[in-house]
C-alpha positions as CSV (number, residue, x, y, z in Angstrom):
1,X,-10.4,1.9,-32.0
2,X,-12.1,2.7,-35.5
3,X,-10.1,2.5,-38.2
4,X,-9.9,5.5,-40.9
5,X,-8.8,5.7,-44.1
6,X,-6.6,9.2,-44.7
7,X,-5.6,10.4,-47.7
8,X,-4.8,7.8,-49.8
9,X,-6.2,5.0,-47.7
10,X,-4.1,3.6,-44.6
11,X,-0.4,4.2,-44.3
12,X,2.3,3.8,-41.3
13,X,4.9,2.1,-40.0
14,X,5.3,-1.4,-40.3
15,X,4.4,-3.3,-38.4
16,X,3.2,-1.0,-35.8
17,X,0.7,0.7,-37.7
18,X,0.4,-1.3,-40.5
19,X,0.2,-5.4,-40.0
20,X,-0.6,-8.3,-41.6
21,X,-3.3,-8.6,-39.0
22,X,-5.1,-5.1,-40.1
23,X,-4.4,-6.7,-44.0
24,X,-6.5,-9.5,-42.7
25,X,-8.9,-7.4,-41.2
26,X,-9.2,-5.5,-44.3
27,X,-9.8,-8.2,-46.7
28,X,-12.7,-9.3,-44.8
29,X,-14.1,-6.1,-44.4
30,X,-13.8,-5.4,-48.7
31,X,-15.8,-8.8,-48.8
32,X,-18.6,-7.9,-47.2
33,X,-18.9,-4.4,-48.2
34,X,-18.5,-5.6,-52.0
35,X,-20.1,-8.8,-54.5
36,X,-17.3,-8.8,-57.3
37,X,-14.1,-10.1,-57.7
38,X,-10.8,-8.5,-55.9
39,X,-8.0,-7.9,-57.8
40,X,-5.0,-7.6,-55.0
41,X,-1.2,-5.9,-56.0
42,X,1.8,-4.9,-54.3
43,X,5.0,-3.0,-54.3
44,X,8.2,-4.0,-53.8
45,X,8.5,-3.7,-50.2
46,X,9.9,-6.6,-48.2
47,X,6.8,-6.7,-46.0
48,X,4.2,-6.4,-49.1
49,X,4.1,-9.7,-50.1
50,X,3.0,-11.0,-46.4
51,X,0.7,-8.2,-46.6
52,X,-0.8,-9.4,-49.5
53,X,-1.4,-12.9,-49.0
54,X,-3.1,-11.9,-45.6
55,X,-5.3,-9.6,-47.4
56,X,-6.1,-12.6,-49.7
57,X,-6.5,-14.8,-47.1
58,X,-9.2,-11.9,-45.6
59,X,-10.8,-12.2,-48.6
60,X,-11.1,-15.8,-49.1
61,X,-12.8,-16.1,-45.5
62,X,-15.2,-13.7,-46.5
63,X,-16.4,-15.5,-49.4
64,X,-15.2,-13.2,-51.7
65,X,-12.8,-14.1,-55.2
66,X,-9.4,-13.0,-54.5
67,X,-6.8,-12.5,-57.4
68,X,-3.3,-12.3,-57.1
69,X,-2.1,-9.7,-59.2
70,X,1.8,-9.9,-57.3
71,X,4.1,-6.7,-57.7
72,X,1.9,-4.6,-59.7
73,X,1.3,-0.8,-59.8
74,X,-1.7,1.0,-58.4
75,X,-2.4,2.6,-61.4
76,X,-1.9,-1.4,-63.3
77,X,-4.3,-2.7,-60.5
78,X,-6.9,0.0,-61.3
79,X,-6.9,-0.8,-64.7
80,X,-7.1,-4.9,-64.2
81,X,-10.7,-3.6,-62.3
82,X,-12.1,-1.6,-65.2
83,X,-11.5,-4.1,-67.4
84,X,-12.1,-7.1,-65.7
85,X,-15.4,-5.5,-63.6
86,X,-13.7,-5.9,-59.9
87,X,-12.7,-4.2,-57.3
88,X,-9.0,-3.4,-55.9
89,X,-6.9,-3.7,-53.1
90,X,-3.2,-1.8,-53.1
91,X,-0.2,-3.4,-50.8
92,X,2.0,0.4,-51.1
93,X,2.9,3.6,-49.0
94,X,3.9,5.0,-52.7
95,X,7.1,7.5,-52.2
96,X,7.7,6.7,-48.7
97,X,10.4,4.8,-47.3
98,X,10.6,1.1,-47.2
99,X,9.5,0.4,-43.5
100,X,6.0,2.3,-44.1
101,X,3.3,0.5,-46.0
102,X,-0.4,0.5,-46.8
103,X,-4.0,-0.6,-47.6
104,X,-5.6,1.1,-50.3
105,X,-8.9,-0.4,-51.5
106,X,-10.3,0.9,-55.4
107,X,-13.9,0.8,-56.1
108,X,-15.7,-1.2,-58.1
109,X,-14.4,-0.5,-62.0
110,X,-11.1,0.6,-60.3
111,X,-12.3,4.1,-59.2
112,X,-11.3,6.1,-55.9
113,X,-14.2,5.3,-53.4
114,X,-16.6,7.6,-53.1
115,X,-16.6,9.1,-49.3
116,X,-20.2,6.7,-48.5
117,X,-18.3,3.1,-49.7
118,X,-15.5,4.5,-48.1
119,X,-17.6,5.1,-44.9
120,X,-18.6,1.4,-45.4
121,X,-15.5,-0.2,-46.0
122,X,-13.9,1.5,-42.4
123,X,-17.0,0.8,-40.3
124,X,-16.8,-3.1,-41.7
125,X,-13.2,-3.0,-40.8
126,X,-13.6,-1.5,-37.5
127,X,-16.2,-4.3,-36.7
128,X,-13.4,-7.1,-37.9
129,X,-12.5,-9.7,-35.9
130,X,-8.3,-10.8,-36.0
131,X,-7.7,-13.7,-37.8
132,X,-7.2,-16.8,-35.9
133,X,-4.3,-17.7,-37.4
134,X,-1.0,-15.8,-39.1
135,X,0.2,-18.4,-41.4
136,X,-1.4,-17.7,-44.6
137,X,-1.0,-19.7,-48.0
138,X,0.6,-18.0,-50.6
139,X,-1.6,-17.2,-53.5
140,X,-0.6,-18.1,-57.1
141,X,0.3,-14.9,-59.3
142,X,-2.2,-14.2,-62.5
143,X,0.9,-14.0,-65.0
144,X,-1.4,-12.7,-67.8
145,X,-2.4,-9.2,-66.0
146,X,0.7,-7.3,-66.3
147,X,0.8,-8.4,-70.0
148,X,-2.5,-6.8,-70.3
149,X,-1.8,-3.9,-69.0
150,X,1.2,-3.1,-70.3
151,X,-0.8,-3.4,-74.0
152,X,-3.6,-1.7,-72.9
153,X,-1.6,1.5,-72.3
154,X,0.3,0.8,-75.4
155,X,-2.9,1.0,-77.5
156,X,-3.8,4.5,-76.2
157,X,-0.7,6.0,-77.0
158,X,0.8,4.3,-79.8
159,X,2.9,6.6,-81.7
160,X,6.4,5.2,-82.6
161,X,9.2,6.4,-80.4
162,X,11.8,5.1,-82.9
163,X,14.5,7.5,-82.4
164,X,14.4,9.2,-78.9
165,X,16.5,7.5,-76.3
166,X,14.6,7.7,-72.6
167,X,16.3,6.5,-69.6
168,X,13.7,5.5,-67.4
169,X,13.9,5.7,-63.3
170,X,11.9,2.6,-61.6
171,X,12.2,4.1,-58.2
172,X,13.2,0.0,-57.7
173,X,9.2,0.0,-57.1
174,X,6.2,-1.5,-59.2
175,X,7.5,0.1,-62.5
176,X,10.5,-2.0,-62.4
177,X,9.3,-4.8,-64.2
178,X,6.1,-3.6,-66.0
179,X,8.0,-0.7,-67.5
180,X,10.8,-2.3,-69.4
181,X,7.6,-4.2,-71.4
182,X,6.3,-1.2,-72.3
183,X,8.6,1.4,-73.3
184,X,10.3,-1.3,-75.2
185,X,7.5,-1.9,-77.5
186,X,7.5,2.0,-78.3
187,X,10.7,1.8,-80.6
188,X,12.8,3.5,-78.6
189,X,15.7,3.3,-76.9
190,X,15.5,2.6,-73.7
191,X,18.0,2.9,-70.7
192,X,16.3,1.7,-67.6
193,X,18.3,2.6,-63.6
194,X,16.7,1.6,-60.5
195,X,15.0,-1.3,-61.3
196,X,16.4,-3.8,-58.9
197,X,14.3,-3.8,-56.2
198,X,15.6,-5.6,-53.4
199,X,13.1,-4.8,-50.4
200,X,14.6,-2.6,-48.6
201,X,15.3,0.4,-51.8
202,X,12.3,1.1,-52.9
203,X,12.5,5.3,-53.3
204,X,16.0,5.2,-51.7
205,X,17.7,8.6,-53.5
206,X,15.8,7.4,-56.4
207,X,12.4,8.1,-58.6
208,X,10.1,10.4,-58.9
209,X,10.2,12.2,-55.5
210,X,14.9,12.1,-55.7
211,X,15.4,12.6,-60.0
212,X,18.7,13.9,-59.6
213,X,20.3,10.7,-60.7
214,X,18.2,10.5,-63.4
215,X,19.3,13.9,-63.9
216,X,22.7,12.6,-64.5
217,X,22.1,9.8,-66.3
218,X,20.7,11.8,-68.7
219,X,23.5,13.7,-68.8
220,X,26.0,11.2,-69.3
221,X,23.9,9.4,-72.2
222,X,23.2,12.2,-74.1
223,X,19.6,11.1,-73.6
224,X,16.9,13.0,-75.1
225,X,14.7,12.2,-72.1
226,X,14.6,10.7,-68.6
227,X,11.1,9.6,-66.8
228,X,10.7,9.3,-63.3
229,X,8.2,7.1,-61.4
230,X,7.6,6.1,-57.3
231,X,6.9,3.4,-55.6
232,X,3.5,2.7,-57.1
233,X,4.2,4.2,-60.4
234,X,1.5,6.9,-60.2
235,X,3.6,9.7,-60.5
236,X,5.9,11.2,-63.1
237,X,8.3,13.4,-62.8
238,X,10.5,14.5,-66.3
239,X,14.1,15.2,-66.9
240,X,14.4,17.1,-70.0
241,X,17.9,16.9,-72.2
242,X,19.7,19.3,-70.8
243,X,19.1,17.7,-67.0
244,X,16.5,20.1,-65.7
245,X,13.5,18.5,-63.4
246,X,10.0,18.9,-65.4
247,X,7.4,18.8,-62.9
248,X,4.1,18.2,-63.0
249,X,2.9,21.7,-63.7
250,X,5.6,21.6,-67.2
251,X,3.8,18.2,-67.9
252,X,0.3,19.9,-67.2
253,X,0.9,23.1,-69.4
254,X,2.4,20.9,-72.0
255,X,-0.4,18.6,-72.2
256,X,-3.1,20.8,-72.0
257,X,-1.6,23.7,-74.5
258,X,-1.2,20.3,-77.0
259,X,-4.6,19.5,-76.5
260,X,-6.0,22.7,-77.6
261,X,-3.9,22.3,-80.7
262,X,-5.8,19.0,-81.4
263,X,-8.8,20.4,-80.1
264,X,-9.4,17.1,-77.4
265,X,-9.1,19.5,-74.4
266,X,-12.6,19.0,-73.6
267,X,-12.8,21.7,-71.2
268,X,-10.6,23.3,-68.9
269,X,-8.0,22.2,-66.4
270,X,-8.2,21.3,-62.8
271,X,-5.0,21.6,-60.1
272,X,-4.2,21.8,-56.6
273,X,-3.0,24.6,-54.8
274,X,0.2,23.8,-55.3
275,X,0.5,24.3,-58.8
276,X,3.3,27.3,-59.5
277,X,1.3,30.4,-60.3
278,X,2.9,30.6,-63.6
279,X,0.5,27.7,-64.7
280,X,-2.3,29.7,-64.1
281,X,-0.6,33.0,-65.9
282,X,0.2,30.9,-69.2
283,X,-3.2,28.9,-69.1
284,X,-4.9,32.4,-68.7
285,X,-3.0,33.8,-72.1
286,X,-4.7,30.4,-73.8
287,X,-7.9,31.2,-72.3
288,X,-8.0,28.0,-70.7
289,X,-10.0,27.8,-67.1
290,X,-8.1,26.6,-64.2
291,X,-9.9,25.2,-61.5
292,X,-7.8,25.0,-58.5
293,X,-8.5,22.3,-55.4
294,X,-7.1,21.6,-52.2
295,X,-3.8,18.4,-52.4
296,X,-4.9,15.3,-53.4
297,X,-5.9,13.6,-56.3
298,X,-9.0,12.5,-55.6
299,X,-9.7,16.3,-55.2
300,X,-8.8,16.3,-58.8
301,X,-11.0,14.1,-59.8
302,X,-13.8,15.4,-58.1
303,X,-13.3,18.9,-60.0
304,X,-12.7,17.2,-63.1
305,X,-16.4,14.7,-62.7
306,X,-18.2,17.9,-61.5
307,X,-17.1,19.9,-64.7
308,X,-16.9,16.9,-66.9
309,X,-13.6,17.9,-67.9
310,X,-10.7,15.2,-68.8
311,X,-7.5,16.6,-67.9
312,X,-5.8,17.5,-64.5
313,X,-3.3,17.0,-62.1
314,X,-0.5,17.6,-59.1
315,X,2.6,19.4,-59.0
316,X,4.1,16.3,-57.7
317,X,3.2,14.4,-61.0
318,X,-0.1,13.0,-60.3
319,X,-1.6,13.5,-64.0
320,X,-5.2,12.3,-64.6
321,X,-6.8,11.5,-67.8
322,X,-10.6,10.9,-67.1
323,X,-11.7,9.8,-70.4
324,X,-8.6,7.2,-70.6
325,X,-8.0,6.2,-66.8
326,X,-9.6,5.6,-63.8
327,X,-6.7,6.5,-61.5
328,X,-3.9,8.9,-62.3
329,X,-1.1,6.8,-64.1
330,X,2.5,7.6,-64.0
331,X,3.7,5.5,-67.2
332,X,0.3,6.4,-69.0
333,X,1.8,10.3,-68.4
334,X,5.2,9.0,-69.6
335,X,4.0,7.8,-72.8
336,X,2.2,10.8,-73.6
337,X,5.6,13.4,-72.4
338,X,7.4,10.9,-75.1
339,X,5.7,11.4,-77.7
340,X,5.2,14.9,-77.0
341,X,9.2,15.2,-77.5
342,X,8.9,12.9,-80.2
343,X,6.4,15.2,-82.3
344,X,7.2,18.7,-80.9
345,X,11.1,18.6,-80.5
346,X,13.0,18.6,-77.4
347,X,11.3,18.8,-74.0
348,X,13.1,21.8,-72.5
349,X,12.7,24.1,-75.4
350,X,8.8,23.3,-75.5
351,X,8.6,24.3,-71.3
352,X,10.5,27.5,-71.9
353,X,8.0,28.5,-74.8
354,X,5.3,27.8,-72.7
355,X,5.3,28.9,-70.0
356,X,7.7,31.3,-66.8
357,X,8.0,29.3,-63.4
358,X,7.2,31.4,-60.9
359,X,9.6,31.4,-57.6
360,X,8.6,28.8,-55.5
361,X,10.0,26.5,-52.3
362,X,8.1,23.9,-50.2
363,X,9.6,23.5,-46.3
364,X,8.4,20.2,-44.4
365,X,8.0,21.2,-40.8
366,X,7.6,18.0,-38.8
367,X,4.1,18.4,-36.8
368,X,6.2,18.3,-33.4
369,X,7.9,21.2,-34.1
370,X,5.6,23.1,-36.4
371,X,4.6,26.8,-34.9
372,X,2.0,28.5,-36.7
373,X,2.5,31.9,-34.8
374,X,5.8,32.0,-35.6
375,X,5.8,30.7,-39.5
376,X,3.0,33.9,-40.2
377,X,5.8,36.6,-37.7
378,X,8.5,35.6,-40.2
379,X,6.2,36.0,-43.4
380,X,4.8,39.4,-42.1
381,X,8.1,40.8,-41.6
382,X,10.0,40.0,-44.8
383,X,7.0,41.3,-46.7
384,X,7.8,45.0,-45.1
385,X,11.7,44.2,-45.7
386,X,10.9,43.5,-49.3
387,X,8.1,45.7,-50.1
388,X,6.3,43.1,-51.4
389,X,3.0,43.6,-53.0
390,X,0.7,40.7,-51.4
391,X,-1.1,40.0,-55.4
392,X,2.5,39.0,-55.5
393,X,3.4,36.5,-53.2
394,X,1.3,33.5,-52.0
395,X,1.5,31.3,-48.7
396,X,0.1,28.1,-48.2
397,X,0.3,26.0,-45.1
398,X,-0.9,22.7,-45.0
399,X,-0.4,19.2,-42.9
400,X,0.5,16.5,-45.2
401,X,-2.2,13.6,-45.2
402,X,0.5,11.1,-46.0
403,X,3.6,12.1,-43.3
404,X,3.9,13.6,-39.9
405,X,5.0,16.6,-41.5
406,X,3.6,20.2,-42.0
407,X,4.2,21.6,-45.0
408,X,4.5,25.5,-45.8
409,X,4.5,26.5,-49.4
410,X,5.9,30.1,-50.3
411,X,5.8,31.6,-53.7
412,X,6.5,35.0,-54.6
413,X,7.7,36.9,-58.2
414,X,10.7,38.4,-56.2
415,X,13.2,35.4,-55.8
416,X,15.4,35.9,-52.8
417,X,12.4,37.0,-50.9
418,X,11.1,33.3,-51.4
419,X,15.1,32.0,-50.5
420,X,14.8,34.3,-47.4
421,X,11.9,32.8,-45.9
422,X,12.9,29.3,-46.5
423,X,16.1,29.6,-45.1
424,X,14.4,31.3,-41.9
425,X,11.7,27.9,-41.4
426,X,14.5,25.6,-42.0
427,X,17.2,27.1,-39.6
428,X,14.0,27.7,-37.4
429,X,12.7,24.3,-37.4
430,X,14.6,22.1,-39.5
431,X,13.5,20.7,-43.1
432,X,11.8,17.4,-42.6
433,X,11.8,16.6,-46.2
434,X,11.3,13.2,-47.7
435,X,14.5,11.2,-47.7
């Protein structure tokens, strides 16, 4: 059966979907698709490391240079490309669980593949025999990458942080080493929780995608911030002082109202649909364009090449700086929401100046259950029971490309009109949402 990449490359259960067979598979197929060196990192899933080493071992048949980058974010290994003129291959499934995992190949420079290489790479790996062997030599780490990437994202932000006190959330992923390096060089004072990764708690009630310990760690510190990555350490999610969630769209609004201050905007801002329709009300009053795309990051890139524009991003906290990165980079966004406090003052009262939140709630539906009939029936009735004006209210229904979830989007100036209709879809069909 062909083998397809979805959204962010392959992703499934281990090892029925994903195996160190398909790793294999893959490492071959990136060596004959590409002539540079392969720069391979992985998460701190129990089954990554096996994963990786059969990748290498792929790669090594193929006659390609393999390099072991070992637990290593995506957004690190992206970076070790650029700079070192590679490619790269990702052992992660990000914010899922610990028993998913995944393939994800970067282009050459450390780039998302452009749809025809990414044509290539899946057609070489459909064509892929299975390794003749399982037992694959362990490849030796390069110890000097992390160092260099922790200083490389040091030198573009580096303000001194002497003063705040950030407690940082690891999501016991690939932040949990890297990050300690560099937040420590910034001055501040740093409290770091879930960064004990033990195989099996990657994203367990932690990180970016579960911040409510954070939220009270914060709390209990007296912190002036809290930063919150995933597995891979490509998102960002910010607690500010007071323990409220900062989302990507506060981290968006911030950035880009702070970039029209230093004039380095460079155009106007591209999101997803599911950016709160506040964002686009307070980027309208700056007279700032917003571009809005369908989910997914590389969407937001593509907007952001086709404009030549520099700044974007997800609700979930998928932040991309084109002129300084070639992926979205959740402790590049960190740095940058730190020294935002440190120069502007505290995080929460800079979001409430900005900009109003408008009601929103996402329901995960899982694709079993999902009824699209029924979801539109419940949607068409509360508008009539609420009176609602439909320039007022949004719906957006979408299968996610990294679950086996649906999930339905409603957002709406009239609060309990949005807490009605969730509370219909869940007692309807249950909230799948990530645990």
């Amino acid at each position: 059966m062909p083998v397809r990449f979805g959204t962010d490359g392959i992703r499934g259960l281990v090892p029925d979907e994903i195996n160190v067979k398909l790793a294999y598979r893959l490492g071959r197929a990136v060596a004959e698709v590409f002539v540079a060196p392969v720069y391979v990192g992985y998460d701190t899933r129990e089954s990554s490391p096996s994963l990786a080493n059969a990748v290498l071992a792929g790669l090594a048949d193929g006659g390609a240079s393999g390099v072991n980058l070992g637990i290593f974010t995506t957004p690190g290994v992206a970076v070790i490309a650029q700079q070192r003129s590679g490619v790269g291959i990702v052992v992660s499934a990000s914010h899922n669980p610990y028993h998913d995992n995944g393939l994800k190949v970067l282009n050459l420079g450390g780039g998302k593949l452009d749809r025809a290489t990414e044509e290539a790479v899946e057609n070489a790996l459909s064509n892929t025999d299975a390794p003749t062997t399982l037992d694959f030599l362990e490849v030796p780490i390069d110890e000097s990458a992390q160092h260099d990437y922790a200083h490389h994202l040091r030198n573009l932000v580096p303000n001194d942080l002497t003063g705040l006190h950030i407690v940082i959330d690891c999501s016991n992923g690939a932040a949990s080493y890297v990050a300690h390096e560099l937040f420590e060089a910034t001055g501040a004072r740093i409290t770091a929780i879930n960064d004990q990764p033990d195989g099996k708690n990657i994203n367990l009630n932690c990180g970016s995608t579960k911040p409510a310990i954070l939220s009270a760690k914060v709390l209990e510190l007296g912190a002036d911030l809290g930063l919150a990555f995933d597995g891979d350490a490509d998102r960002l999610i910010a607690v500010d002082a007071q323990g409220v969630v900062r989302d990507g769209d506060d981290v968006m609004v911030l950035l880009t109202l702070d970039r029209i201050n230093s004039r380095t905007l460079g155009g106007g801002l591209a999101v997803t649909q599911m950016s709160n329709l506040g964002l686009h009300r307070a980027l309208r009053k700056a007279n700032v364009e917003v571009v809005e795309t369908e989910v997914g990051d590389r969407n937001v890139l593509l907007a952001l090449e086709e404009r030549a524009w520099i700044l974007g991003g997800e609700q979930s906290g998928h932040i991309i700086f084109r002129e300084l990165a070639p992926t979205g980079d959740g402790l590049l966004t960190g740095l940058f929401v730190a020294d935002l406090v440190k120069r502007n003052g505290p995080l929460a009262e800079q979001a409430d100046r900005a900009w109003l939140r408008v009601p929103q709630a996402l329901i995960n539906i899982a694709k079993g259950e999902f009824n699209n009939s029924q979801v539109e029936a419940i949607f068409n009735r509360l508008m009539q029971e609420f009176a609602i004006d439909p320039a007022d209210v949004r719906l957006l229904i979408r299968p996610s490309g990294t679950e086996p979830v649906v999930r339905v989007m409603i957002e709406a100036l009239n609060a309990e009109f949005v807490t009605t209709f969730s509370q219909e879809l869940s007692a309807l069909f249950g909230d799948s949402s990530e645990s």
